[in-house]
C-alpha positions in Angstrom: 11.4 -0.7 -7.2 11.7 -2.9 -4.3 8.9 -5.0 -3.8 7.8 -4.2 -0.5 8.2 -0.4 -1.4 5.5 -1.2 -4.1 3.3 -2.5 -2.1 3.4 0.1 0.9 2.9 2.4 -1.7 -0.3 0.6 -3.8 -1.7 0.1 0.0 -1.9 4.0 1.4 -4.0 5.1 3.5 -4.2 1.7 4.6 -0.5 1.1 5.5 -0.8 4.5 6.9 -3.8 3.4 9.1 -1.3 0.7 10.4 1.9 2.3 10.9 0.3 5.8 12.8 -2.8 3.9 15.1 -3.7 5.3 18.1 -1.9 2.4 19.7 1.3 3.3 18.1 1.2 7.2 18.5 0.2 6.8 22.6 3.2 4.4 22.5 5.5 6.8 21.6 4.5 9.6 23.4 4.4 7.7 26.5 0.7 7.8 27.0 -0.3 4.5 26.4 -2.5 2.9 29.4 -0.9 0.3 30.8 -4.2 -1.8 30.5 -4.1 -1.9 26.6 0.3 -2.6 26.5 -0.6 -5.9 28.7 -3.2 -7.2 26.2 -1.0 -6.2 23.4 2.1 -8.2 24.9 0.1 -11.1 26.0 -1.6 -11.6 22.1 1.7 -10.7 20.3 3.5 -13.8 22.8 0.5 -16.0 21.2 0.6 -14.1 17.7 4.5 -15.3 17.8 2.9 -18.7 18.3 1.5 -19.0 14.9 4.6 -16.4 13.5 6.7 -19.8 14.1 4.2 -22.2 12.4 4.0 -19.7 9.5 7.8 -19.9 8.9 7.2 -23.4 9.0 5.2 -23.8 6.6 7.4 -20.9 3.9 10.3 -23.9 4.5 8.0 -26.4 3.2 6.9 -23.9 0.5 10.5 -22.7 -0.3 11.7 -23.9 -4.0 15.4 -23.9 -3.1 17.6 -25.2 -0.2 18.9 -21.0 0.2 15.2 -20.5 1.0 14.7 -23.3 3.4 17.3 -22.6 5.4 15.9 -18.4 5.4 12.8 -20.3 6.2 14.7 -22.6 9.3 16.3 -19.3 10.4 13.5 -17.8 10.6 11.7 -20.5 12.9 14.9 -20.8 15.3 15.0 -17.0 15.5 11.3 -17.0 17.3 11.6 -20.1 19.2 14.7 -19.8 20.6 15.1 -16.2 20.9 12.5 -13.9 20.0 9.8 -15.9 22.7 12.3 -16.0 25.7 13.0 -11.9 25.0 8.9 -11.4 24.8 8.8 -13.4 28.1 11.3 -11.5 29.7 9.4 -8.4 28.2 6.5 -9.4 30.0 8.0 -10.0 33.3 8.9 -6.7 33.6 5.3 -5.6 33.4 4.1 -8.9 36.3 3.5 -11.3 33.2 5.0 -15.0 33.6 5.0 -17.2 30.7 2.3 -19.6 32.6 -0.3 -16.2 32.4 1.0 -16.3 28.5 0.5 -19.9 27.8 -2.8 -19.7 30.0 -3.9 -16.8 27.7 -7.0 -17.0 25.6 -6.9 -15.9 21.4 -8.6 -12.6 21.0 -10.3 -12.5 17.9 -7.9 -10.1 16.3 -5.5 -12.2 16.9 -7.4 -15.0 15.5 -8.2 -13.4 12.3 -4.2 -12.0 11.5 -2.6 -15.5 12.3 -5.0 -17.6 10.3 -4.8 -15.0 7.3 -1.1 -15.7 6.9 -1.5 -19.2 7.4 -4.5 -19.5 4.7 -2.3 -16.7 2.2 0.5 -19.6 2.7 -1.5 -22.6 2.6 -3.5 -21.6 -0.6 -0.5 -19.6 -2.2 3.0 -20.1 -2.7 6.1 -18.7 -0.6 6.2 -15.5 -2.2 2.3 -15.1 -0.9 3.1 -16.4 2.6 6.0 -13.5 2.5 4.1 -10.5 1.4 1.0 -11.6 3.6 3.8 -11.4 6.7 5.7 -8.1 5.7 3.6 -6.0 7.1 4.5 -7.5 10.9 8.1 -7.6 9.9 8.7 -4.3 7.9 5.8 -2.4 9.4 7.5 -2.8 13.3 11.0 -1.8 11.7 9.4 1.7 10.3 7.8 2.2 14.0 10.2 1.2 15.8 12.7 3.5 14.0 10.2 6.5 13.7 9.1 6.1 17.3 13.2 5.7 18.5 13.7 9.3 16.9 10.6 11.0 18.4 10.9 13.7 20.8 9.5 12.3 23.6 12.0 9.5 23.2 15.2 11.5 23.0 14.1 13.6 26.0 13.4 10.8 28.6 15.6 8.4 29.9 13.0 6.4 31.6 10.2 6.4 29.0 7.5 3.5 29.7 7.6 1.7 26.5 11.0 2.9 25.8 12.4 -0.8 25.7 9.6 -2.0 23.4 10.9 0.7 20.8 14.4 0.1 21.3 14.2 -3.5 20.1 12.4 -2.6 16.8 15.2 0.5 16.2 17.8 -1.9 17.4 20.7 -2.8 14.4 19.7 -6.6 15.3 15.7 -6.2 14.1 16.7 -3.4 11.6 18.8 -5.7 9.9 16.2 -8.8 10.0 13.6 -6.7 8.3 16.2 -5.5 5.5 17.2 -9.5 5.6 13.5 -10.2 4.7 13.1 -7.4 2.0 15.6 -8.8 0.3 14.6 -12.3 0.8 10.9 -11.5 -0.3 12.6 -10.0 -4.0 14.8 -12.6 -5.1 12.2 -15.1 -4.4 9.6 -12.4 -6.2 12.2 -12.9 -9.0 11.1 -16.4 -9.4 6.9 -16.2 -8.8 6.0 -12.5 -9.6 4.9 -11.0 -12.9 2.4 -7.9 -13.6 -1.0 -10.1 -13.6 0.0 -11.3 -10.4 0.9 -8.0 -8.9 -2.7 -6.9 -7.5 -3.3 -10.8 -6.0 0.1 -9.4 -3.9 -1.8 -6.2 -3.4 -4.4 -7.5 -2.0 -3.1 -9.7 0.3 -0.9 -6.6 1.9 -3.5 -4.7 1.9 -5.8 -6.8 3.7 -2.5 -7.6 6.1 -2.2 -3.8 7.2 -5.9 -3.7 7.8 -5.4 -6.5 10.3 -2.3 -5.0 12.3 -4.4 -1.9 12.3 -7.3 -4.4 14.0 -4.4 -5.7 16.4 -3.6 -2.0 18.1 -7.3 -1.2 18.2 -7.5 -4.4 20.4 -4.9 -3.9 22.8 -6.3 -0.1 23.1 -9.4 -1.7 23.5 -8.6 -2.2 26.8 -7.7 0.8 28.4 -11.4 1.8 28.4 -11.8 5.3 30.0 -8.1 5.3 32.0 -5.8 7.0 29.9 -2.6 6.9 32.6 0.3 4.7 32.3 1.8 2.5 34.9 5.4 2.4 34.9 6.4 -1.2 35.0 
């Protein structure tokens, strides 16, 4: 079995918990306040902050010169790409990258970022990888659920609708398969049985933090429920 399947499935409820929030159901269905998608956007912009740093540091812990240069790929992808398509994301919704930059941590951002960093410091590359998977693999199987809802397929104009195309796109679809494959061969090197619940843990615990990353953005919708269309 794939890795990652493994480790969705050893998680449950708790990877469930992640991928079907609140946050993530309201985004599909279009009912998201507009309050909580801005404090998601502006914490994922500084989440992608410490995303780079934590690629980074997997080409420093990367054993061969194939996984550096996953590892350097990996870097260039969010610096010079993903942040300027988050920016322009923002824009749309009256966010310039000065209100980004200018942005303060929440503390669920805190506590996901410095997890993956600590998993990578303390661990090898293979526990960097599994301690990001659910970020990577977890917004591919939203993003392509959320692509084929209903309220998706019916609306043209749907508020969020190009949030969820990016994750269902072939280009992020193809850079989490990229990853899963990446995360086995190198699981071929540092994994055995005994380690296997050490892994478990650490996706476990993962999950539990995206899941506290929606419930912060959602956080801040309060009592307004409607959605401003950017």
């Amino acid at each position: 079995m794939q890795l990652f399947s493994r480790l969705k499935q050893a998680a449950g409820p708790d990877w469930t918990g992640y991928v079907e929030h609140e946050f993530v159901r309201c985004l599909g269905d279009g009912s998201l306040p507009e309050a909580a998608f801005r404090r998601y956007l502006v914490q994922d912009y500084l989440f992608l902050v410490q995303f780079a740093r934590a690629y980074a540091l997997a080409l420093y812990k990367s054993p061969t010169l194939v996984d550096m240069h996953n590892a350097l790929d990996g870097v260039k992808a969010i610096l010079d790409v993903e942040m300027d398509l988050h920016v322009g994301l923002c824009a749309g919704w009256g966010l310039s990258r000065a209100d980004l930059d200018a942005a303060r941590e929440e503390r669920a951002t805190t506590a996901y970022t410095r997890f993956v960093l600590d998993a990578g410091m303390q661990g090898d590359l293979l526990d960097l990888q599994v301690a990001l998977a659910p970020c990577i693999m977890g917004y591919a199987e939203i993003g392509a659920r959320l692509a084929s809802s209903a309220p998706m397929a019916r609306h043209a104009d749907h508020p969020y609708g190009r949030w969820i195309g990016e994750y269902a796109g072939t280009a992020y679809q193809e850079v989490a398969a990229a990853f899963a494959g990446w995360m086995d061969r190198v699981a071929a090197i540092y994994a055995n049985d005994p380690r296997l619940p050490r892994l478990e843990a650490l996706f476990r615990q993962a999950s539990l933090l995206e899941a506290d990353f929606w419930q912060m953005g959602l956080e801040a919708a309060g009592p307004d429920r409607s959605v401003v269309r950017p």
